[in-house]
ZAVO-715015 format. One record per residue (C-alpha): residue number from 1; residue in one letter; x, y, z. Coordinates in steps of 0.02 Angstrom, whole numbers. Example, Ala and Ser with C-alpha at 12.3 -4.5 7.8 and 13.67 -1.06 7.14 Angstrom:
REM ZAVO-715015
{1; 'A'; {615; -225; 390}}
{2; 'S'; {684; -53; 357}}
REM end
This chain:
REM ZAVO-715015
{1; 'X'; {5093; 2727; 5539}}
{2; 'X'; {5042; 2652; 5380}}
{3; 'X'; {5140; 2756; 5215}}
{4; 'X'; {4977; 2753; 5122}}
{5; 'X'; {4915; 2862; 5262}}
{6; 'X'; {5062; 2961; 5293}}
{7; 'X'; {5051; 3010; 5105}}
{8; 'X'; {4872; 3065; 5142}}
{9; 'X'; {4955; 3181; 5291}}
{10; 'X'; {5057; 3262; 5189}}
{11; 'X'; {4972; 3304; 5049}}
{12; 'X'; {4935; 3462; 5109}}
{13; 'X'; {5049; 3602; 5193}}
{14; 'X'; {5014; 3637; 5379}}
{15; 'X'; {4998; 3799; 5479}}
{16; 'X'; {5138; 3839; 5568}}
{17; 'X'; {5080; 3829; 5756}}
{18; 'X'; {5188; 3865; 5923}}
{19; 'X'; {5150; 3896; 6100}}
{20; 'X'; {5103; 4093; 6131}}
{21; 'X'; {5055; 4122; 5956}}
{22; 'X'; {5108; 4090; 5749}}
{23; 'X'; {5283; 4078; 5696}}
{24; 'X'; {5324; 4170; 5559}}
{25; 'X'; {5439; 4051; 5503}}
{26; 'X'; {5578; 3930; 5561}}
{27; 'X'; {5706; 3973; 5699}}
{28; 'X'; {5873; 3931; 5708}}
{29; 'X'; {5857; 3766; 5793}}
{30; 'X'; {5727; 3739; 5680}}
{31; 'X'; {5822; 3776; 5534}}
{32; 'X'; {5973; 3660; 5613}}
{33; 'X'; {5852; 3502; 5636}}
{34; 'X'; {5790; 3544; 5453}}
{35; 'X'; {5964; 3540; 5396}}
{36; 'X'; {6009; 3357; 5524}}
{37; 'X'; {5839; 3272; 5442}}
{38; 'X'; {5873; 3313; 5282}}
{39; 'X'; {6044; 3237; 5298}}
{40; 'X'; {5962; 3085; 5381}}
{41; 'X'; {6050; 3149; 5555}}
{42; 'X'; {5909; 3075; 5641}}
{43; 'X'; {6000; 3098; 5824}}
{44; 'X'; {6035; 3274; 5812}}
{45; 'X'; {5877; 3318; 5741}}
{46; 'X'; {5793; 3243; 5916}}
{47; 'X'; {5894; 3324; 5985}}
{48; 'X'; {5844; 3503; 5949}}
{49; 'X'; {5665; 3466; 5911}}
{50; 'X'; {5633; 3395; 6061}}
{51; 'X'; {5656; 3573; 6170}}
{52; 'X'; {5540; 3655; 6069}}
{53; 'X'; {5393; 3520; 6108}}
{54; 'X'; {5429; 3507; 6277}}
{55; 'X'; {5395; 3704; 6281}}
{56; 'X'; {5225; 3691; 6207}}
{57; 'X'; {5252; 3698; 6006}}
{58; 'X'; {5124; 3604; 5933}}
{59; 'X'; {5225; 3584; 5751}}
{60; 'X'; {5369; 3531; 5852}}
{61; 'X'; {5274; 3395; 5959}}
{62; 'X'; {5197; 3326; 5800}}
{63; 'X'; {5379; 3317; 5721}}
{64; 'X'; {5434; 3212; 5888}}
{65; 'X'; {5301; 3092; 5896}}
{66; 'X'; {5336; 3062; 5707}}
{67; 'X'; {5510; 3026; 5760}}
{68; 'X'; {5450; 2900; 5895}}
{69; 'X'; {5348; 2832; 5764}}
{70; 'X'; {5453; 2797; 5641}}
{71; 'X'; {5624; 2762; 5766}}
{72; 'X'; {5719; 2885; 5678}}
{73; 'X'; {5842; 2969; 5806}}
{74; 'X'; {5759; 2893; 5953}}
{75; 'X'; {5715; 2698; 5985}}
{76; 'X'; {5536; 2654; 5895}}
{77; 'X'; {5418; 2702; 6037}}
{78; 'X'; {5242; 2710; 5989}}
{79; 'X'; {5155; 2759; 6146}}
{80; 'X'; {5281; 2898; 6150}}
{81; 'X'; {5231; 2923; 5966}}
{82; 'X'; {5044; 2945; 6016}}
{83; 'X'; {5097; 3049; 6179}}
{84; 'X'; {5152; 3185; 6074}}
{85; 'X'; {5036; 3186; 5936}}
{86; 'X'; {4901; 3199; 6073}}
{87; 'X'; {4979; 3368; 6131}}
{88; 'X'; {4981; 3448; 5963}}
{89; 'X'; {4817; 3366; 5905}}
{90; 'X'; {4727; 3450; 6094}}
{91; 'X'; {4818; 3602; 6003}}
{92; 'X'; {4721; 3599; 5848}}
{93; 'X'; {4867; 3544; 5722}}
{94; 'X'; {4755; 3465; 5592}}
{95; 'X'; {4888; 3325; 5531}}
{96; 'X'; {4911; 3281; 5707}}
{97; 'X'; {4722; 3251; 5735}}
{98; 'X'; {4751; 3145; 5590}}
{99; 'X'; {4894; 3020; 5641}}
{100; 'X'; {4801; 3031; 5830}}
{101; 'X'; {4639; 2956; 5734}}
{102; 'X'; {4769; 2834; 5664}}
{103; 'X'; {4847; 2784; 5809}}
{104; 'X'; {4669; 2738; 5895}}
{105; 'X'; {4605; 2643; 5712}}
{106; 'X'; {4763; 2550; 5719}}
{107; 'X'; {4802; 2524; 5907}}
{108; 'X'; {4950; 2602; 5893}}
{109; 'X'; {5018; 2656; 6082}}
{110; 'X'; {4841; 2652; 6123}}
{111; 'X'; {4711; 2502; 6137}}
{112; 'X'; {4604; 2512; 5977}}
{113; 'X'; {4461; 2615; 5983}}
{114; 'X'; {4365; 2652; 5822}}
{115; 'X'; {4239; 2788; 5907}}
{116; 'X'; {4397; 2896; 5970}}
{117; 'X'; {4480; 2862; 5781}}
{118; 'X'; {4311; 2920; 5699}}
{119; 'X'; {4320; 3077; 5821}}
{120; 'X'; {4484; 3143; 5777}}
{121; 'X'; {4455; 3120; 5581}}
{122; 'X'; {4303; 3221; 5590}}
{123; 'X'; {4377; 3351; 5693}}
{124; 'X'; {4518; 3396; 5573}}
{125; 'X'; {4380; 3344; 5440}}
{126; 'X'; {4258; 3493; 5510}}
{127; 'X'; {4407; 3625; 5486}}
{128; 'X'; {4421; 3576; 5317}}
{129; 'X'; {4581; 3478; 5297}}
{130; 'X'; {4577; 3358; 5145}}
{131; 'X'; {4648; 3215; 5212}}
{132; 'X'; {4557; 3203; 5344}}
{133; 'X'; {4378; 3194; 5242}}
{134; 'X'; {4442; 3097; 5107}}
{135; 'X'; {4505; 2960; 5266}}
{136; 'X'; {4290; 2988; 5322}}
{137; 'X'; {4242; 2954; 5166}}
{138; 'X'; {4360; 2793; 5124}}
{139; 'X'; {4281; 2733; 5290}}
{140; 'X'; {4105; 2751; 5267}}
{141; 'X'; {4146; 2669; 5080}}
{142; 'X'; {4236; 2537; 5128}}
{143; 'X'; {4175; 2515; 5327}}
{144; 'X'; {4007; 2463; 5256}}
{145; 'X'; {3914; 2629; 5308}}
{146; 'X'; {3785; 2751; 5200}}
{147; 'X'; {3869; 2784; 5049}}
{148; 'X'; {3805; 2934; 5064}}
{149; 'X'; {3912; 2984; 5206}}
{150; 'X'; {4063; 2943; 5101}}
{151; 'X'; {4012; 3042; 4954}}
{152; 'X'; {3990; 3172; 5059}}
{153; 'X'; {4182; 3194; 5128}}
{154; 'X'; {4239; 3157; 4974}}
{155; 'X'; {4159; 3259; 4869}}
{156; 'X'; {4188; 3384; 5017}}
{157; 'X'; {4378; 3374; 5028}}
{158; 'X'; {4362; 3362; 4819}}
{159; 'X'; {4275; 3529; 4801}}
{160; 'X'; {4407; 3630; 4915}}
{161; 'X'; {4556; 3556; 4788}}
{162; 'X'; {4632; 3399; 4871}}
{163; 'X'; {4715; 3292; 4731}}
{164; 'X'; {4695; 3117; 4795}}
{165; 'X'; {4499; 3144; 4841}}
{166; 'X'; {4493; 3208; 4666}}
{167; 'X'; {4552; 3062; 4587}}
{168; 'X'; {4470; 2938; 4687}}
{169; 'X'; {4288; 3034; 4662}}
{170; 'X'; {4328; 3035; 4470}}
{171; 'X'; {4363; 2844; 4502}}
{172; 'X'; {4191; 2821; 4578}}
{173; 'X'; {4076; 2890; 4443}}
{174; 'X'; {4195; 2793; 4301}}
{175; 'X'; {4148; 2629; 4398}}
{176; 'X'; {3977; 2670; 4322}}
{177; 'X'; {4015; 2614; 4136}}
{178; 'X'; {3826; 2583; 4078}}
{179; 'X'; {3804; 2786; 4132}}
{180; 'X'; {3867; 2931; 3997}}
{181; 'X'; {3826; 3041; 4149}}
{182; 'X'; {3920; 2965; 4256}}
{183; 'X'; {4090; 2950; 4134}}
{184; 'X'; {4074; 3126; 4081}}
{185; 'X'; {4062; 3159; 4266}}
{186; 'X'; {4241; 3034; 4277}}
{187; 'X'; {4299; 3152; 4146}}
{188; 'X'; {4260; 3305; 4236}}
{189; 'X'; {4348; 3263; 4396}}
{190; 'X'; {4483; 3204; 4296}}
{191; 'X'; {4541; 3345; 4215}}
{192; 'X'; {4547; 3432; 4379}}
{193; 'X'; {4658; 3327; 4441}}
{194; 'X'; {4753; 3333; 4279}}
{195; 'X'; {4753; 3509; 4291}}
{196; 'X'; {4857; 3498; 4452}}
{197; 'X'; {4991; 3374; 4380}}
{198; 'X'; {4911; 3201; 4460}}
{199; 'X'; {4975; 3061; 4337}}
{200; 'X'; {4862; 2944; 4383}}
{201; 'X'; {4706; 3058; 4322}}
{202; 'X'; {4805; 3104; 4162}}
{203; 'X'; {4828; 2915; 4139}}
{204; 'X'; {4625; 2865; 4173}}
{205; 'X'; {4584; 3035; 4070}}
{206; 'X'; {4667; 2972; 3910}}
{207; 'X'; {4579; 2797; 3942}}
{208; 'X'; {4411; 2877; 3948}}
{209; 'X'; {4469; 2986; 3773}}
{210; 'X'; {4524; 2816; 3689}}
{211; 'X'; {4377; 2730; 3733}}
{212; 'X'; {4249; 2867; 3687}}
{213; 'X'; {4173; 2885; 3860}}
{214; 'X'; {4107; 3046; 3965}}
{215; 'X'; {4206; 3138; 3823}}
{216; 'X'; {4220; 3100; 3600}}
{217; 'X'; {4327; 2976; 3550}}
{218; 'X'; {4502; 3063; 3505}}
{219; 'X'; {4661; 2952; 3499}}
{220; 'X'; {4771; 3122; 3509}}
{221; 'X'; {4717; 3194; 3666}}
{222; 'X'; {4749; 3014; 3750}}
{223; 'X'; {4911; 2986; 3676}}
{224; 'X'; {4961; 3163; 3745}}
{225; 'X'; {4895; 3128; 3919}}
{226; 'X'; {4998; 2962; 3911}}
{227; 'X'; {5137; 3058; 3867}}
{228; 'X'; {5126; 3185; 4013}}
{229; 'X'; {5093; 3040; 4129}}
{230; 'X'; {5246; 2963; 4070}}
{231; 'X'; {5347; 3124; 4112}}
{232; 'X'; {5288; 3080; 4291}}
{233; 'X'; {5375; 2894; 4238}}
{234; 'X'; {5191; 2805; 4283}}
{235; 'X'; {5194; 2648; 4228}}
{236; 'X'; {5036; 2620; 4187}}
{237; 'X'; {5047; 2751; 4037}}
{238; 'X'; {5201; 2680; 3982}}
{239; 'X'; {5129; 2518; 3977}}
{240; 'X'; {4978; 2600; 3892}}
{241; 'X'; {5092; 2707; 3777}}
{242; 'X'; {5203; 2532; 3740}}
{243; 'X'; {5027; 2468; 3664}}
{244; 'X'; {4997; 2637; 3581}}
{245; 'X'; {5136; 2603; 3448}}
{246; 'X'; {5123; 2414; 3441}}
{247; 'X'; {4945; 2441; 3385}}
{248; 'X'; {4971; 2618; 3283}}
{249; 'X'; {4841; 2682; 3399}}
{250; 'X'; {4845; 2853; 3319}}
{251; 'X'; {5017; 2856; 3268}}
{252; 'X'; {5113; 2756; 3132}}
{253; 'X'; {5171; 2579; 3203}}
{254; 'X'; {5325; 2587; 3287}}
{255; 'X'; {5434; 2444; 3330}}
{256; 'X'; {5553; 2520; 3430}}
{257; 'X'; {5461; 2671; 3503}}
{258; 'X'; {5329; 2518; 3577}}
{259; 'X'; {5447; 2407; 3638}}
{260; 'X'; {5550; 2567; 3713}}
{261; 'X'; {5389; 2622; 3811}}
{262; 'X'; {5374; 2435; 3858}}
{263; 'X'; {5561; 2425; 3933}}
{264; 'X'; {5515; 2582; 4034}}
{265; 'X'; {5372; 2529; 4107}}
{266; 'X'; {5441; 2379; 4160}}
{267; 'X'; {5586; 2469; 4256}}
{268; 'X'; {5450; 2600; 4340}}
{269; 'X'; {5313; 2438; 4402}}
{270; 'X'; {5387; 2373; 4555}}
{271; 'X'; {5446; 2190; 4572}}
{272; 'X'; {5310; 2095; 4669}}
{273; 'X'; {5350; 1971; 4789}}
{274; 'X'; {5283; 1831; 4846}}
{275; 'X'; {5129; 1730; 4750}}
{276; 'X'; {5131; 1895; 4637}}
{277; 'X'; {5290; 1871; 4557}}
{278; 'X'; {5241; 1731; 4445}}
{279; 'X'; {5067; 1803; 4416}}
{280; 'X'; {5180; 1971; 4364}}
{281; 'X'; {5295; 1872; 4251}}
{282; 'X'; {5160; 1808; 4160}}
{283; 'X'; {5079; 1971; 4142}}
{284; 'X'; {5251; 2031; 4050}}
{285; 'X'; {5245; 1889; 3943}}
{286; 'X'; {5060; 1916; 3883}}
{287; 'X'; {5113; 2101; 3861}}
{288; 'X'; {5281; 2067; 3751}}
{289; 'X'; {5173; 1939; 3662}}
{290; 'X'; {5023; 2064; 3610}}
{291; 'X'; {5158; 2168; 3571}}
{292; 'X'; {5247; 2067; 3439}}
{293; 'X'; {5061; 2020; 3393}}
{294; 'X'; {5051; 2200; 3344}}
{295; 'X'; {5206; 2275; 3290}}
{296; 'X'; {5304; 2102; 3256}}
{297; 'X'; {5457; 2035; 3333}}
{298; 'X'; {5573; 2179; 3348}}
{299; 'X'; {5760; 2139; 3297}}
{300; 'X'; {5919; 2133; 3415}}
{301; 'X'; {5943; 2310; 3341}}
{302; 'X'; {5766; 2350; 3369}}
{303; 'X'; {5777; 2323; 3552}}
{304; 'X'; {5969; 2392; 3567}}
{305; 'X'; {5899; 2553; 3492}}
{306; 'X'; {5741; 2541; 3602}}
{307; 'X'; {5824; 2506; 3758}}
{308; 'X'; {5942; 2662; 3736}}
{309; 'X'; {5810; 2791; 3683}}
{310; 'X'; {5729; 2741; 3858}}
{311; 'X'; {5900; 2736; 3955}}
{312; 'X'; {5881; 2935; 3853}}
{313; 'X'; {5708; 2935; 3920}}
{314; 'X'; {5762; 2894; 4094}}
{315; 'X'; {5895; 3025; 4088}}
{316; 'X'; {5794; 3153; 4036}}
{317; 'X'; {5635; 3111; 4165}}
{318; 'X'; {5707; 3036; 4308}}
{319; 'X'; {5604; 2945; 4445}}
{320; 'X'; {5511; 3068; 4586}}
{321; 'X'; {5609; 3035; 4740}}
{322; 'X'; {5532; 2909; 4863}}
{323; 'X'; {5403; 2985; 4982}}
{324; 'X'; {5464; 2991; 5167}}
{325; 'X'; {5400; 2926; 5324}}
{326; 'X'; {5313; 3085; 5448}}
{327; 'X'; {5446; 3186; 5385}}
{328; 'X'; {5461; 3366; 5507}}
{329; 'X'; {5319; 3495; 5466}}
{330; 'X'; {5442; 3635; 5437}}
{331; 'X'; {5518; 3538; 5294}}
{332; 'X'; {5371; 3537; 5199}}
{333; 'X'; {5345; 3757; 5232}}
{334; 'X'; {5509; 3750; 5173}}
{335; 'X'; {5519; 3652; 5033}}
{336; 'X'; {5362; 3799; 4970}}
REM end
């Protein structure tokens, strides 16, 4: 299943669901496999997970055909992989509908089948599950449909809290530059997400401060939301922050502290591949160019002293761990 998705999945906690009723919490097998996954004992976690979906547990079934999906513990087996996610989906487990809409977008164990795909997401979309109406809205936007049937999951799984629709529905009105209504309504939707700790809206938010759109003009507030985006080691705000003190964008000039910024942000973007990598190299050029444009060239002890207040930096704010592929449900109840 595609990560981009599986992010999407797990974005929001599940209920706990088992044959003959709710589970108060997890069992002792459970509470084994939790320990075998989380020390990447793929094999034994199979191994006691699989029991428990055979007996009817919806969780658990969702937890195997994640296994089959991703080949951890078990050979990759995607028809397996949609087997089980079909139980637990018939069951009602709303991230299982989910992958099951997946599996029949992408063909995955299943011939492709876009009517069964738009099923599932707007069953789990009905109950009210986030990922599932921000995936109905991304379709109708990008599937060529009535907008308005995208702005309606989205502003749908927006209103009952979930982060990424947030973000992306703040994206939509800022899209709409020539509009004050529309950028205040960016800023709006922005500081929601904001308010729940998404660096990406903290980043956009101080662009819309710096540039005097949807909100007044105010250099501090964006250099603050850089800041806190930075915390979250987003690149983008370092990049943006790097800028901040080449220019003296509301703050004295500052040699090092830019070119400090600039050496973290180019650890936290990730190395392109490919036809990107020269287009990326340029694009680091151009930036330590503007830079000295700004600020001047810094000195070898200029950059000594900026490279170790971001190795300090680092230290302090170290990188959020990478996100995992269909990790177990219980995992995520536990990690609460």
């Amino acid at each position: 299943m595609n990560r981009w998705v599986t992010r999407f999945v797990w974005a929001s906690a599940i209920s706990v669901a088992a044959a003959g009723g709710v589970v108060a919490g997890p069992g002792e097998d459970e509470s084994a496999a939790i320990a075998a996954y989380q020390a990447k004992d793929y094999p034994k976690a199979f191994a006691l997970i699989r029991p428990l979906a055979e007996q009817g547990s919806a969780r658990a079934q969702y937890d195997v055909a994640g296994l089959y999906a991703n080949g951890n513990g078990v050979a990759k087996d995607e028809t397996q992989a949609f087997g089980w996610y079909k139980k637990a989906a018939e069951q009602g487990l709303a991230p299982a509908e989910v992958a099951l809409a997946q599996c029949y977008a992408e063909g995955a164990g299943v011939p492709r089948d876009g009517a069964a795909a738009k099923h599932w997401f707007t069953v789990a979309a009905t109950n009210g599950y986030g990922p599932a109406e921000m995936m109905l809205g991304m379709g109708a936007m990008f599937g060529g449909s009535d907008n308005t049937d995208a702005a309606h999951w989205l502003r749908k799984a927006a209103d009952e809290g979930y982060t990424p629709a947030i973000v992306m529905l703040a994206q939509s009105h800022a899209m709409n530059f020539n509009s004050s209504t529309e950028q205040a309504e960016a800023a709006r939707w922005y500081r929601k997400a904001v308010d729940q700790g998404d660096p990406t809206a903290m980043t956009s938010l101080a662009d819309l401060y710096a540039r005097g759109r949807g909100v007044p003009e105010d250099n501090a507030e964006a250099n603050r939301l850089l800041t806190m985006a930075a915390e979250h080691r987003d690149a983008r705000a370092e990049n943006q922050l790097a800028l901040v003190y080449g220019m003296g964008r509301g703050v004295p000039k500052d040699t090092v502290q830019a070119n400090m910024w600039l050496d973290l942000s180019q650890r936290d973007t990730p190395v392109p591949t490919g036809p990107l990598a020269e287009t990326a190299k340029e694009m680091s050029k151009s930036v330590n160019s503007m830079l000295s444009a700004f600020a001047g060239k810094p000195t070898p002890e200029q950059l000594a002293e900026a490279h170790r207040l971001a190795d300090a930096w680092a230290s302090a704010h170290p990188q959020p761990p990478p996100e995992a592929d269909d990790p177990p449900s219980w995992i995520v109840d536990a990690a609460k």
